[in-house]
Structures are given as structure tokens and as C-alpha cells.
C-alpha positions in Angstrom: 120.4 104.5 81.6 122.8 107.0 80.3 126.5 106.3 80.7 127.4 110.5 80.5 128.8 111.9 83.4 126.8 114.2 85.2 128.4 117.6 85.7 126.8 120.3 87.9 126.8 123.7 87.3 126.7 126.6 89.8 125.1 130.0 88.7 128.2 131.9 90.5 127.6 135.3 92.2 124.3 136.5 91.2 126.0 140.3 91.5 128.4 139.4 89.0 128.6 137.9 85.4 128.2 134.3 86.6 124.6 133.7 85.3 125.1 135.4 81.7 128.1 133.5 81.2 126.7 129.9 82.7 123.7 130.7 80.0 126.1 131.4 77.3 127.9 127.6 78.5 125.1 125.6 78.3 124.7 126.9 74.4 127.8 125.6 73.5 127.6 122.3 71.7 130.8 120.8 74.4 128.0 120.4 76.9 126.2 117.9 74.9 128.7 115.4 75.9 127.7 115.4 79.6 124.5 115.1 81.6 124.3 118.9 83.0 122.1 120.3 85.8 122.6 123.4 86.9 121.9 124.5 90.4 120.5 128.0 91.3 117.9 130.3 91.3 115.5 130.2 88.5 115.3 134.1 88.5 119.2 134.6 88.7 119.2 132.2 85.9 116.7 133.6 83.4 118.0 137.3 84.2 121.4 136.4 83.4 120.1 135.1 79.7 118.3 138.3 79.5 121.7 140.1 79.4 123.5 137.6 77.1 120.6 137.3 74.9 121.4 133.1 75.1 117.8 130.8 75.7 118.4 127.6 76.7 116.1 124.9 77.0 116.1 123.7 80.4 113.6 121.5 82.2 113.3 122.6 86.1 112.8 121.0 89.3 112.4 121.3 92.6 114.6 118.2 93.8 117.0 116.2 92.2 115.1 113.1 92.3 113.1 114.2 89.8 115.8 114.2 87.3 115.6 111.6 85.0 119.0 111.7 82.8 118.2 110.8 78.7 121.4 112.4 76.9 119.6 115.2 75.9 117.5 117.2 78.6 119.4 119.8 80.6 118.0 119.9 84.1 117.8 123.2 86.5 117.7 122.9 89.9 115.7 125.6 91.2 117.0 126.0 95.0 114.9 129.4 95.6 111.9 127.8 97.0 109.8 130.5 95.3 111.1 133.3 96.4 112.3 136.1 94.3 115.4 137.6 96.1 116.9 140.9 94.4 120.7 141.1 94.0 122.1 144.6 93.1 124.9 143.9 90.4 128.7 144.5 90.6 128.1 145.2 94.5 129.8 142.6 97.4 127.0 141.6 99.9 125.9 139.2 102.5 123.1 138.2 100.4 125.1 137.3 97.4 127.6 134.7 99.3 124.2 133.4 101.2 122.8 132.1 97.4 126.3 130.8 96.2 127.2 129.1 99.6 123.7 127.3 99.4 124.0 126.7 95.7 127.5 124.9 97.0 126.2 122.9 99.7 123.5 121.4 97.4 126.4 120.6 94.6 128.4 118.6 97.5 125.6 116.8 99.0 125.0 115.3 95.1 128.6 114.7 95.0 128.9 112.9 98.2 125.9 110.8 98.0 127.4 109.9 94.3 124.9 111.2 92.4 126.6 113.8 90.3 130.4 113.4 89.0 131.9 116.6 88.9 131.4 120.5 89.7 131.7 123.4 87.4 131.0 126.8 89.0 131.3 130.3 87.4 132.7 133.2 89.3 131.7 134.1 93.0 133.2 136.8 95.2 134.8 135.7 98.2 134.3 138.6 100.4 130.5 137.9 99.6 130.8 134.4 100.3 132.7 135.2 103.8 129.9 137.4 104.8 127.5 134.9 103.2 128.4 132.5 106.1 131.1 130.2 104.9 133.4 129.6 107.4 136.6 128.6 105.5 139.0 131.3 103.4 137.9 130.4 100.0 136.1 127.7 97.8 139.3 125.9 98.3 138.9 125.3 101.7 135.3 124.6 101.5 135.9 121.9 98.8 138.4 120.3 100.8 136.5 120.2 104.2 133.5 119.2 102.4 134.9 116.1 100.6 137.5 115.5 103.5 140.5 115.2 101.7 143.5 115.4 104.4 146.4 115.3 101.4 147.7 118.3 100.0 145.5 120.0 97.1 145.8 123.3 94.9 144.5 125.1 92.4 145.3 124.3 88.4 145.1 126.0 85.3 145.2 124.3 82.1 145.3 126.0 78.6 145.9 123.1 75.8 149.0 121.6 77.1 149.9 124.2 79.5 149.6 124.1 82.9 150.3 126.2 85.9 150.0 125.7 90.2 151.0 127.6 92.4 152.9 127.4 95.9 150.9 130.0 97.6 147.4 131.2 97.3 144.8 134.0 98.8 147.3 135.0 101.6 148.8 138.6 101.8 152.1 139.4 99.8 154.2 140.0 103.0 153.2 136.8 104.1 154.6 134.6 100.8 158.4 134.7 101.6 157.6 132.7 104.6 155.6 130.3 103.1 158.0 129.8 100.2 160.1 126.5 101.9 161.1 123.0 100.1 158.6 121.4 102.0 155.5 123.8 100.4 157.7 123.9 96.8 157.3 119.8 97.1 153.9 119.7 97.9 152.2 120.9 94.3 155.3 119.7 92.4 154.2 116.1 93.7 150.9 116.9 93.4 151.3 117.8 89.5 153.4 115.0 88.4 150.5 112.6 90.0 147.7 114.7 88.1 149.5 114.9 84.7 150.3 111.3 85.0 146.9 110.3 85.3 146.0 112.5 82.1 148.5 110.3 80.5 151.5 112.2 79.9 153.8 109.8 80.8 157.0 112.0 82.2 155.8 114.8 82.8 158.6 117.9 82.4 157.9 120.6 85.5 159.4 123.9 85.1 159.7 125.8 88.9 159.6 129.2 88.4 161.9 131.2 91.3 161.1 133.5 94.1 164.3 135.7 93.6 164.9 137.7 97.0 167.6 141.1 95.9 168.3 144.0 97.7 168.2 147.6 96.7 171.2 150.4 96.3 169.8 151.8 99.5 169.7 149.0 101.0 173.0 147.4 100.0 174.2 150.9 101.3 173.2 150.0 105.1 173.5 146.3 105.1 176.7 143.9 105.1 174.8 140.7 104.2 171.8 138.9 103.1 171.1 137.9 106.7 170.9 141.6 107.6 168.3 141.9 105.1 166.6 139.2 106.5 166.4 140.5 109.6 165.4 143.5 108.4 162.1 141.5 106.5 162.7 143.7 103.7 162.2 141.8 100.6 161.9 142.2 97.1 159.8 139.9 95.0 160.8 139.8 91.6 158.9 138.0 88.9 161.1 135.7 86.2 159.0 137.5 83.5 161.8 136.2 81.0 160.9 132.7 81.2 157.3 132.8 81.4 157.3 134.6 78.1 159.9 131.8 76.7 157.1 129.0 77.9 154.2 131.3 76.6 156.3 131.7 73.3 156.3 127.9 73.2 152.9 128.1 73.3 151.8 130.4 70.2 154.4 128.3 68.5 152.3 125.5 69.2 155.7 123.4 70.1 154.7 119.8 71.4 156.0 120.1 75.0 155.0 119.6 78.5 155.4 122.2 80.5 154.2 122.9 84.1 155.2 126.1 85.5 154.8 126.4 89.1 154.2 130.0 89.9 155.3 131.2 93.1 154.5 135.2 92.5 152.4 136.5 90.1 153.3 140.1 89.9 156.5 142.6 91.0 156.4 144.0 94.9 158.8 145.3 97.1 157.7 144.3 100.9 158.3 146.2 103.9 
């Protein structure tokens, strides 16, 4: 019995670079260290290691009980039933979301019934996987539903020691200021400070980068206050670009710290 955890990986969009780069993964010596069966379509599969010139040496199936874990077999799960579906590259389509949102619903049937431990997908296109028939907003959503987790959960990203969340996520820009309150700041502040403890940084240091709300001349021209403004739902985002590039300077410096920057916006916008 092998004591590895067993990691699945999904194929991603079969339009996009999902399958070249899942090929190029499972080459990489990192993936020795897990149990690994990837879940797709055989032909999406071998395609994409026609483009990244990467063979691996995978044993398929047709079920996931016939997966015997040893340490060293990778398993593919071939969920095509022997069919031979076409995807045109770099184009969104119904099709396309169909394959990822079935290659999904396999992965969190294995997680629920315990028999995998984690997921690792490559890219998939939303819009695809909207038309594809998933009925929440994003992967997010799905993930959430699917495991039914009622707390609060977000997206991380994690370089070395590095970390970044964010407040708001996948909703239009007019829409943030709104959804910028202490009660939604909280939320993945809370939610960080839990997840970095558990990786064993004790105190965790969380840096809250601002949403900064400023007028123009024009408009300072034809309003008396801020309220005015408000009223108004004129708004100017303005990204603190000065101390994300202290934190990423940090970084490259390689200066033991631990940093979590919470990142409200993620570019400059004026909103009407």
C-alpha cells in the first residue's frame, strides 16, 4: 500500500495549452513524490504531447478501480468512452467547457468518495465552461458547491514565501467599490492567517493593499465633497503600485519575510 498522496490531474481546456503543458508536468521529476492520475481524454492528451514534444509513460484505464497505486505508475483516466471528439484550438466553445466540466465532475466524485487527495487542473476557459453546462460563475463556485463548504473561501497565489488573495474576484470593475467593505476585507484576511498558520508560519505578517477612491480636476471643479462624488458613482481606482514593487523588491532580494498582500485591484481604472 503506498502511503503517497494521490493527486489528480485535469487536462484543462482541450482548445487551449492545458494538455501540452499537463504533458510537460508529469515529466518533471516533483511528480514522483505523489500518486498522479490524470483525468481526460486520451486523444486530447496524446495531441497535447505531440505539441510539446514531452512522452510520458502512462498506463490507462477506463475506471478508477482499476488503478492500483505502486509509487511509480502514472495512471490516465480516459473519460472519452471511445470517442474521438475534435476541438478547434484557441477558439471558446460549448464543446470545450462540456469535456472540462466532465473531466471536473469525475475529479470531485474521487474526492468525495476519498479516493483521491487533492486536484490540480491546468487552464480552462470560463466562457467555454458556462456554455459547457456548468451552472455556477467559475471553478470557484463549482468547487465550493461540490464539496459543500458554507465558510468563506478564495483564491491564493503562492510564489516561495509570497502570497497574495484577493477581496474581490470575476465581477465587473464598476461593481468592486461596492464590494470593498470591512466585512468582505475580513473575510480573506481571516481566511489567510488560518491557511498560513497551518503551513507553519507561526504569525503570520498580512500586508492590505488599499483601494484609494480620488477625484479628478474636473471633477473637483463641479463637486464640494467626497459625498458628492459618491453620489455621482464616479470613482477612480488607483493601484498602490509603490508598495507592491517594495514587497516584490523584497522578494528578488530574497529577504526572509512573510508577507501576504491582499490585492483589492489589480490594474488602474477610472469608473463611470
Amino acid at each position: 500500500m503506498s502511503n503517497k498522496k494521490k493527486i489528480a490531474i485535469l487536462l484543462g481546456d482541450p482548445s487551449g495549452i492545458g494538455p501540452q503543458l499537463t504533458s510537460k508536468l508529469l515529466n518533471e521529476k516533483i511528480t514522483e513524490e505523489a500518486n498522479i492520475v490524470v483525468i481526460g481524454e486520451k486523444k486530447i492528451f496524446e495531441d497535447g504531447e505531440k505539441i510539446s514534444g514531452k512522452k510520458t509513460n502512462l498506463k490507462f484505464v477506463n475506471s478508477f478501480d482499476e488503478i492500483k497505486f505502486d509509487d511509480k505508475t502514472k495512471f490516465f483516466l480516459d473519460i472519452s468512452k471511445g470517442t474521438n471528439r475534435i476541438y478547434k484550438y484557441g477558439e471558446v466553445s460549448a464543446e470545450s467547457g462540456a469535456s472540462v466540466l466532465e473531466s471536473m465532475d469525475k475529479a470531485m466524485e474521487l474526492v468525495n468518495s476519498k479516493k483521491i487527495d487533492a486536484i490540480n487542473f491546468a487552464p480552462m476557459n470560463k466562457t467555454s465552461l458556462m456554455m459547457g453546462g456548468c451552472p455556477y460563475n467559475d471553478e470557484h463556485d463549482y468547487f465550493q458547491n461540490k464539496l459543500n463548504m458554507k465558510e468563506f473561501c478564495c483564491e491564493f497565489n503562492v510564489v516561495d514565501n509570497f502570497w497574495t488573495a484577493r477581496v474581490t474576484s470575476h465581477i465587473p470593475i464598476k461593481e468592486v467599490p461596492a464590494n470593498i467593505t470591512r466585512e468582505n476585507i475580513l473575510k480573506p484576511i481571516k481566511l489567510l492567517d488560518k491557511t498560513l498558520k497551518m503551513s507553519g508560519i507561526e504569525r503570520p505578517r498580512i500586508a492590505v493593499q488599499a483601494l484609494i477612491l480620488t477625484q479628478n480636476l474636473e471633477q473637483k471643479k463641479k463637486m464640494k465633497s467626497f459625498q458628492q462624488l459618491k453620489k455621482q458613482k464616479k470613482w477612480e481606482l488607483t493601484l498602490m503600485d509603490l508598495c507592491l514593487a517594495i514587497l516584490l523588491l523584497l522578494q528578488l532580494l530574497k529577504i526572509k519575510i512573510t508577507t501576504v498582500l491582499l490585492a483589492c485591484i489589480m490594474m488602474h481604472f477610472s469608473v463611470v
